[in-house]
VMD Tcl script that builds the backbone (N, CA, C; Angstrom):
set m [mol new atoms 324]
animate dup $m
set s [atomselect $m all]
$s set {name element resname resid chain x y z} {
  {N N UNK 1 A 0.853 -1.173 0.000}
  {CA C UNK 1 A 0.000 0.000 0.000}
  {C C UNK 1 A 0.901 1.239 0.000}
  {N N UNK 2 A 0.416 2.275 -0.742}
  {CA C UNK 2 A 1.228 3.600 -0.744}
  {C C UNK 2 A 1.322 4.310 0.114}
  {N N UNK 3 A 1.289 5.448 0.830}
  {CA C UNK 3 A 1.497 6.262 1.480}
  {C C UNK 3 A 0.011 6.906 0.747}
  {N N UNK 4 A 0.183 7.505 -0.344}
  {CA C UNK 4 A -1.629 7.848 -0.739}
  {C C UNK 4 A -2.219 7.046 -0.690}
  {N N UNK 5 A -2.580 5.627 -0.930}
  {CA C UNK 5 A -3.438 4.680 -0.829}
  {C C UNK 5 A -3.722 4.809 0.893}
  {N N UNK 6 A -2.915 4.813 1.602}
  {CA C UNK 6 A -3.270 4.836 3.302}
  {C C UNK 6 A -3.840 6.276 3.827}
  {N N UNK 7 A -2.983 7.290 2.562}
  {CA C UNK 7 A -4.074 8.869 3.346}
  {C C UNK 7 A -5.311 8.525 3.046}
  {N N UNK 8 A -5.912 8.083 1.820}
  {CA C UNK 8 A -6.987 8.239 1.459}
  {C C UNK 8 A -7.772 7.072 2.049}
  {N N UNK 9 A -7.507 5.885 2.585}
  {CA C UNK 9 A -8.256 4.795 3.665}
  {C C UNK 9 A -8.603 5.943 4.591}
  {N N UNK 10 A -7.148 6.327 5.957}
  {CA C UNK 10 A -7.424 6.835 6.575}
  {C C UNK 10 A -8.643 8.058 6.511}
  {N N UNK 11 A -8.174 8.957 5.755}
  {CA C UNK 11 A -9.613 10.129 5.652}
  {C C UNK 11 A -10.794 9.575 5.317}
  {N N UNK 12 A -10.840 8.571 4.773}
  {CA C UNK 12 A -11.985 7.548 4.665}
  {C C UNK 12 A -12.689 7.727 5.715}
  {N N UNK 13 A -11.981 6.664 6.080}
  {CA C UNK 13 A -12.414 6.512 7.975}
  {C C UNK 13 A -13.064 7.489 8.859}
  {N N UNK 14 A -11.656 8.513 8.792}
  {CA C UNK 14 A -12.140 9.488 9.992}
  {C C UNK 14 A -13.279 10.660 9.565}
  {N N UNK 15 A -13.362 10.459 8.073}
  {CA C UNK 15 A -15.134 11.407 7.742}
  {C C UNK 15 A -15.766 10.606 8.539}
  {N N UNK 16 A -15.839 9.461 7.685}
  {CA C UNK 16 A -16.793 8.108 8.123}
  {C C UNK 16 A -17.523 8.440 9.386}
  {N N UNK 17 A -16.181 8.495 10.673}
  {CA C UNK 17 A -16.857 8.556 12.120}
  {C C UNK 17 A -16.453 10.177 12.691}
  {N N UNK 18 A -17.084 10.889 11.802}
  {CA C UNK 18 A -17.327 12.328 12.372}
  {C C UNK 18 A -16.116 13.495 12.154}
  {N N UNK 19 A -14.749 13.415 12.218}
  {CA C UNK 19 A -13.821 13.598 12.141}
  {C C UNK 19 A -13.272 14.925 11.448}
  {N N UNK 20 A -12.976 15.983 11.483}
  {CA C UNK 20 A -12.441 16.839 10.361}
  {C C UNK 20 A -10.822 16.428 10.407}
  {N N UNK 21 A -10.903 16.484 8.942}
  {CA C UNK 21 A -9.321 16.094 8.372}
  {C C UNK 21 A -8.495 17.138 7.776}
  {N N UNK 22 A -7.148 17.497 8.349}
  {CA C UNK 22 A -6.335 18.400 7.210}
  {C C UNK 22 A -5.324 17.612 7.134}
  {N N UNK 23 A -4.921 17.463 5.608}
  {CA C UNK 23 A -3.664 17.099 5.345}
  {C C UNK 23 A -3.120 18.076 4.404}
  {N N UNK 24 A -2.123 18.711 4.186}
  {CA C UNK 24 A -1.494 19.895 3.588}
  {C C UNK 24 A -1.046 19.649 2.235}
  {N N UNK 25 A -1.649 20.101 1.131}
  {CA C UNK 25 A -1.749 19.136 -0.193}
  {C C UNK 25 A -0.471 19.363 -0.791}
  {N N UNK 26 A 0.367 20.387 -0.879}
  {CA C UNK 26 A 1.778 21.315 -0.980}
  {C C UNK 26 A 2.406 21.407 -0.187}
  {N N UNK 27 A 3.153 20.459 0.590}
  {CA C UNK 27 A 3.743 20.646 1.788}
  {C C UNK 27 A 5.407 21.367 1.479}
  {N N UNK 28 A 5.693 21.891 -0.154}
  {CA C UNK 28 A 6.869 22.064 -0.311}
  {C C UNK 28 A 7.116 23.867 0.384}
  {N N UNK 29 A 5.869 24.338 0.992}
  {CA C UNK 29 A 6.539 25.791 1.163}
  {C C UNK 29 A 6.077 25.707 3.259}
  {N N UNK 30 A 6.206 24.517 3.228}
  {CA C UNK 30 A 5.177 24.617 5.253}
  {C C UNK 30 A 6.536 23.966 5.501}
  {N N UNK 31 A 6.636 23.723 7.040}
  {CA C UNK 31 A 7.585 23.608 8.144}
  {C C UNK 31 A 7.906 21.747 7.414}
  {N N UNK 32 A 9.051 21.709 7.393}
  {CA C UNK 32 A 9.867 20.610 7.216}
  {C C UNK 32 A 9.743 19.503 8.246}
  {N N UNK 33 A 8.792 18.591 7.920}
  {CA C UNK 33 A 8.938 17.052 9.121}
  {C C UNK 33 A 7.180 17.104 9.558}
  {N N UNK 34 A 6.530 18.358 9.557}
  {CA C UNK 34 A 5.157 18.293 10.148}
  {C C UNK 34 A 4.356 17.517 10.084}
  {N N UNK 35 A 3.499 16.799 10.717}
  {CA C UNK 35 A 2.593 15.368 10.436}
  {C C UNK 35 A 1.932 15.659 8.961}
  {N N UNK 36 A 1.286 14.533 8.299}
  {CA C UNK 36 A 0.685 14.820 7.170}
  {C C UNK 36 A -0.808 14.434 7.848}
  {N N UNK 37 A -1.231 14.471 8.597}
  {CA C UNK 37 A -2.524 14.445 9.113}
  {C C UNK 37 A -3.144 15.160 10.411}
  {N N UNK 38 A -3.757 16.030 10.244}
  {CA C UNK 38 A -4.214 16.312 11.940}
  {C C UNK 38 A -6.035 16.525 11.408}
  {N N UNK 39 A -6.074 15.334 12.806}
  {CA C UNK 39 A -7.764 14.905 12.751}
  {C C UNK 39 A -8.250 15.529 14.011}
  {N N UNK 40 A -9.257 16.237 14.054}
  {CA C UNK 40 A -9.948 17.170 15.031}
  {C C UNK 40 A -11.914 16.011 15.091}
  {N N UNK 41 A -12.177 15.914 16.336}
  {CA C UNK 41 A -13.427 15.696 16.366}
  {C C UNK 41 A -14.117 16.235 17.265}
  {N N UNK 42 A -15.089 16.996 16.383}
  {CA C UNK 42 A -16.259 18.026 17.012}
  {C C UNK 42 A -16.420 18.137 18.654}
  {N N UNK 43 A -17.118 16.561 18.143}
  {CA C UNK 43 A -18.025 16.138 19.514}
  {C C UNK 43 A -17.175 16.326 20.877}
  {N N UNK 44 A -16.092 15.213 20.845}
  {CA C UNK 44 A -15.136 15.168 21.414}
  {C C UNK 44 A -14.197 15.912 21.918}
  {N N UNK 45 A -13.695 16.738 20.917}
  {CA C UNK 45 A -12.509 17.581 21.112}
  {C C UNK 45 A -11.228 16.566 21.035}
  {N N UNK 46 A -11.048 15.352 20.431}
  {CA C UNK 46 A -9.952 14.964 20.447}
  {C C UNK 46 A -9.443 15.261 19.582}
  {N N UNK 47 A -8.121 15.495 19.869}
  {CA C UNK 47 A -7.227 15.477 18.358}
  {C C UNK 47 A -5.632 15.018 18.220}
  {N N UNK 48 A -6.041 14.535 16.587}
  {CA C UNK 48 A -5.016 13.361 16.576}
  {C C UNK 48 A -4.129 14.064 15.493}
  {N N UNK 49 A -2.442 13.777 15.404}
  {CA C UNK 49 A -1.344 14.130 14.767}
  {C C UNK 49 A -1.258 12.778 14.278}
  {N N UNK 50 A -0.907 12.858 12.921}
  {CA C UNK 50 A -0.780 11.632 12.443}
  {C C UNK 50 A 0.463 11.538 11.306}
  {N N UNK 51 A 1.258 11.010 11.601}
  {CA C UNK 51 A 2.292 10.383 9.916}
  {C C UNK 51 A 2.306 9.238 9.735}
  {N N UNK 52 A 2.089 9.674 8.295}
  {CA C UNK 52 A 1.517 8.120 7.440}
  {C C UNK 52 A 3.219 7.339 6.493}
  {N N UNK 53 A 3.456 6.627 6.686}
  {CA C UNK 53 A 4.278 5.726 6.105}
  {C C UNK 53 A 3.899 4.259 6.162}
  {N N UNK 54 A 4.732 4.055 4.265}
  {CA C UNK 54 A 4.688 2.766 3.988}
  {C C UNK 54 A 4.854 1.594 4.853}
  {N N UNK 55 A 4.938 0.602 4.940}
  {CA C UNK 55 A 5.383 -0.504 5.703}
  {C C UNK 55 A 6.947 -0.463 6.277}
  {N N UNK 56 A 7.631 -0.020 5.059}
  {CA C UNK 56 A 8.837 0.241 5.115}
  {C C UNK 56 A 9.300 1.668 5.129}
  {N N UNK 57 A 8.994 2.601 5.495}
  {CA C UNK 57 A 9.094 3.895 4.891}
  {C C UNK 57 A 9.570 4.306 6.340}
  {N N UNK 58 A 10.408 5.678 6.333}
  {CA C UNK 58 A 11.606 5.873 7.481}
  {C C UNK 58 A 11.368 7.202 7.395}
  {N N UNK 59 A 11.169 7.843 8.914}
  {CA C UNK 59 A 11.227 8.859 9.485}
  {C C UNK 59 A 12.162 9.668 9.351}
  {N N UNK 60 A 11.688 10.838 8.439}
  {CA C UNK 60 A 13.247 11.965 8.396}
  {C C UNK 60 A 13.262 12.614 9.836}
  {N N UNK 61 A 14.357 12.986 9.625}
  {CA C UNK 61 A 14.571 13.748 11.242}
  {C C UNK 61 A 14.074 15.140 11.617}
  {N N UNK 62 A 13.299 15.756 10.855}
  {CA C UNK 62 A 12.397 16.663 11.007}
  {C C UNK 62 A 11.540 15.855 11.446}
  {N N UNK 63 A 10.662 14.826 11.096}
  {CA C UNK 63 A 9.334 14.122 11.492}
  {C C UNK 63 A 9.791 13.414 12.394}
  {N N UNK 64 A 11.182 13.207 13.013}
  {CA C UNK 64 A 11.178 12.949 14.573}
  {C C UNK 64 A 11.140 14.016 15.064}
  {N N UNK 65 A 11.588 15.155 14.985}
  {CA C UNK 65 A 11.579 16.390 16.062}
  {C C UNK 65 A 9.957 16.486 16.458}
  {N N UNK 66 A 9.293 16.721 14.942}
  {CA C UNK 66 A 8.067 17.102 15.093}
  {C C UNK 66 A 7.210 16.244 16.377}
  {N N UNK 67 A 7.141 14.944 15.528}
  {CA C UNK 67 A 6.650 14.059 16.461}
  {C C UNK 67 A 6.962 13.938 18.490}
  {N N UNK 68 A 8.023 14.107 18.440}
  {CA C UNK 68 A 9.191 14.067 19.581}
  {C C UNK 68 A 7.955 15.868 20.448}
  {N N UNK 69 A 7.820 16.607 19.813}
  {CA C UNK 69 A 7.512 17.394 20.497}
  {C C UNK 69 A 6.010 17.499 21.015}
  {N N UNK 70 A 5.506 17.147 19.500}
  {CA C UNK 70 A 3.848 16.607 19.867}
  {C C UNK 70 A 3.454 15.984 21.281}
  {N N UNK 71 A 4.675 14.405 21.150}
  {CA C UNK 71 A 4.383 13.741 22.186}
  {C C UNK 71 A 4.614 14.505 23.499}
  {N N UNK 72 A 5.300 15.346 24.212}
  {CA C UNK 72 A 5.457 16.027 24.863}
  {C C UNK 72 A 4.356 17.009 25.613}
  {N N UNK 73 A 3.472 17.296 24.459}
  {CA C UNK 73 A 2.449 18.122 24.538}
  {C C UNK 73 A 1.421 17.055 24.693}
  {N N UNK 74 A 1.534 15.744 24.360}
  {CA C UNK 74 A 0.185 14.913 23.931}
  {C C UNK 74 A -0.501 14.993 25.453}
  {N N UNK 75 A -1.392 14.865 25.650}
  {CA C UNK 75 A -2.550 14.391 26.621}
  {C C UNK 75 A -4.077 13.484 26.097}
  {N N UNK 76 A -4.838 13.459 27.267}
  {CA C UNK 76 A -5.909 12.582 26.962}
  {C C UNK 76 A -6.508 12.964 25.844}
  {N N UNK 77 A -6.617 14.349 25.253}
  {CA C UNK 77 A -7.570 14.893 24.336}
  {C C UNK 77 A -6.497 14.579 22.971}
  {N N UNK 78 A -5.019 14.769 23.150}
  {CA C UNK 78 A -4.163 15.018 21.891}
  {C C UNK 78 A -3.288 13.750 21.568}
  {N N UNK 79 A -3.267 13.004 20.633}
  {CA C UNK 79 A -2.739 11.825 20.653}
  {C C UNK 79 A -1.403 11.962 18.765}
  {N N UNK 80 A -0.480 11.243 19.371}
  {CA C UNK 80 A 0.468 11.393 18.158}
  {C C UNK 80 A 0.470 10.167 17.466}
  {N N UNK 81 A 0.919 9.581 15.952}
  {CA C UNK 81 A 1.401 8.606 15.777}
  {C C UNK 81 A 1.638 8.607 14.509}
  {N N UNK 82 A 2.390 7.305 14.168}
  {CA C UNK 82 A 2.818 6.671 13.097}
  {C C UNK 82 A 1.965 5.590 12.684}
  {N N UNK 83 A 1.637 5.676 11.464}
  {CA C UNK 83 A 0.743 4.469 11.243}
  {C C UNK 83 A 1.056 4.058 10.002}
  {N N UNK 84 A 0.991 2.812 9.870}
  {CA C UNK 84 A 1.217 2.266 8.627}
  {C C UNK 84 A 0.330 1.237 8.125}
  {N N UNK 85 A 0.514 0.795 7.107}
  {CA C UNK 85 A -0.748 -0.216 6.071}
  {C C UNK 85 A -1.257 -1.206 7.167}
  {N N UNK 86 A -0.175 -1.708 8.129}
  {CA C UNK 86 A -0.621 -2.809 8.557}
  {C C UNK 86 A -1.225 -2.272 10.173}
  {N N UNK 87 A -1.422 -0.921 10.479}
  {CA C UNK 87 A -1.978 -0.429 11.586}
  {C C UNK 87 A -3.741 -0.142 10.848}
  {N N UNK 88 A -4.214 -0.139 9.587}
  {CA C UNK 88 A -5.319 -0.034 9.553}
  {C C UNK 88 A -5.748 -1.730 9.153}
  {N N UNK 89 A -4.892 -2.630 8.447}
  {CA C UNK 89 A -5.566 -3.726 8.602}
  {C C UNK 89 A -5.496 -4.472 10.107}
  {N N UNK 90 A -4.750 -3.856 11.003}
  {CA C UNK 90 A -4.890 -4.924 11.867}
  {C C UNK 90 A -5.950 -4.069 13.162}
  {N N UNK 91 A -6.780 -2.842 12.211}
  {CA C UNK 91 A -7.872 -1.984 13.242}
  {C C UNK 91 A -7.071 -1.128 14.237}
  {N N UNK 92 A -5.879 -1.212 14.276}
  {CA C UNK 92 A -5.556 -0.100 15.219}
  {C C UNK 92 A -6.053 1.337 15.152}
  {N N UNK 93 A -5.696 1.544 13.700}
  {CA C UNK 93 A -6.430 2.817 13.275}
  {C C UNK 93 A -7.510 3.235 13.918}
  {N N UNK 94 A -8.767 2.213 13.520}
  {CA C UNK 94 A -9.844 2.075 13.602}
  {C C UNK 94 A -10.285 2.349 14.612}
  {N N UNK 95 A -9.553 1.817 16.109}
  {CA C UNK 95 A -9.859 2.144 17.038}
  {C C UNK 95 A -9.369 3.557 17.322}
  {N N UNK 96 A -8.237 3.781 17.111}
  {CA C UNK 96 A -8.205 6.001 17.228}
  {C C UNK 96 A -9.385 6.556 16.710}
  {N N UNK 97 A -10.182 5.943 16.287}
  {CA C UNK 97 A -10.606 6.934 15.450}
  {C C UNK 97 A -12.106 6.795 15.579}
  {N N UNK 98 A -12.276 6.016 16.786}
  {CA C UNK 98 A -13.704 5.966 17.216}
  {C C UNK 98 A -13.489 6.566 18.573}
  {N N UNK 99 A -14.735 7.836 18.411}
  {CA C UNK 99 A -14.410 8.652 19.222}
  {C C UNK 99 A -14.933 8.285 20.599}
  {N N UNK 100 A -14.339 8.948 21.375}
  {CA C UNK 100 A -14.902 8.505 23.111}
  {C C UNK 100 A -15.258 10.043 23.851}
  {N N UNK 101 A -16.344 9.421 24.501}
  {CA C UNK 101 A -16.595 10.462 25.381}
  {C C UNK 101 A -15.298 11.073 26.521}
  {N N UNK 102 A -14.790 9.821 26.677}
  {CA C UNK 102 A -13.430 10.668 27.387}
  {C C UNK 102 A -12.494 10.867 27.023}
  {N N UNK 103 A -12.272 10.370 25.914}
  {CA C UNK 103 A -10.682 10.383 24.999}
  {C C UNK 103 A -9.501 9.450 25.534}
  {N N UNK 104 A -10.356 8.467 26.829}
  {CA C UNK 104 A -9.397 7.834 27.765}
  {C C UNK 104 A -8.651 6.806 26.904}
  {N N UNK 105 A -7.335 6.614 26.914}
  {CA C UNK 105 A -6.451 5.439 26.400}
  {C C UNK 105 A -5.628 5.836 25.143}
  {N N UNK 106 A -5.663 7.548 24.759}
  {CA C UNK 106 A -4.886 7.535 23.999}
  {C C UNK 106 A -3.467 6.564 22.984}
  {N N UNK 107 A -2.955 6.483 22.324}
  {CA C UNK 107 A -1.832 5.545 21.960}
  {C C UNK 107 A -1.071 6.361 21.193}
  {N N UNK 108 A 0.319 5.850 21.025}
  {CA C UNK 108 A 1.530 6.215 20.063}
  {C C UNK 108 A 1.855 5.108 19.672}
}
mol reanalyze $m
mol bondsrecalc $m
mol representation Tube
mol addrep $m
């Protein structure tokens, strides 16, 4: 699976269950390493930072800083991660992305 084949599952999804999605379609003039996903939900207020890579696909070191700082900031409402082809077939995704009244159990 591609890296677009998994944005476009993912935004799938997170319309699917309520979700607003930005992913930055030109990322050649924005901050170097920044997630390619941040999912906001209404109801909830959770919100999720997301970078999408292949199965095999490797973190530049901007998208560790980025990430690295997110997590820092993350709490119950703000959750970071890496996800890849085999995090939406094996539902991990799936489960971020069903929203909770408490936002309890975040993951990275």
């Amino acid at each position: 699976m591609t890296e677009e084949q998994l944005l476009q599952a993912v935004r799938d999804l997170a319309r699917y269950r309520g979700w607003l999605a930005y992913h930055t379609y030109r990322s050649t003039k924005s901050e170097p390493g920044f997630p390619d996903l941040v999912l906001v939900h209404p109801r909830t207020g959770q919100v999720v930072f997301a970078e999408l890579k292949t199965a095999t696909g490797l973190l530049s070191k901007a998208q560790q800083g980025w990430l690295a700082a997110l997590r820092v900031a993350q709490s119950h409402r703000l959750s970071v991660h890496v996800w890849r082809p085999a995090d939406l077939a094996s539902g991990l995704i799936g489960r971020v992305l069903t929203p909770t009244a408490s936002a309890a159990g975040a993951t990275q």
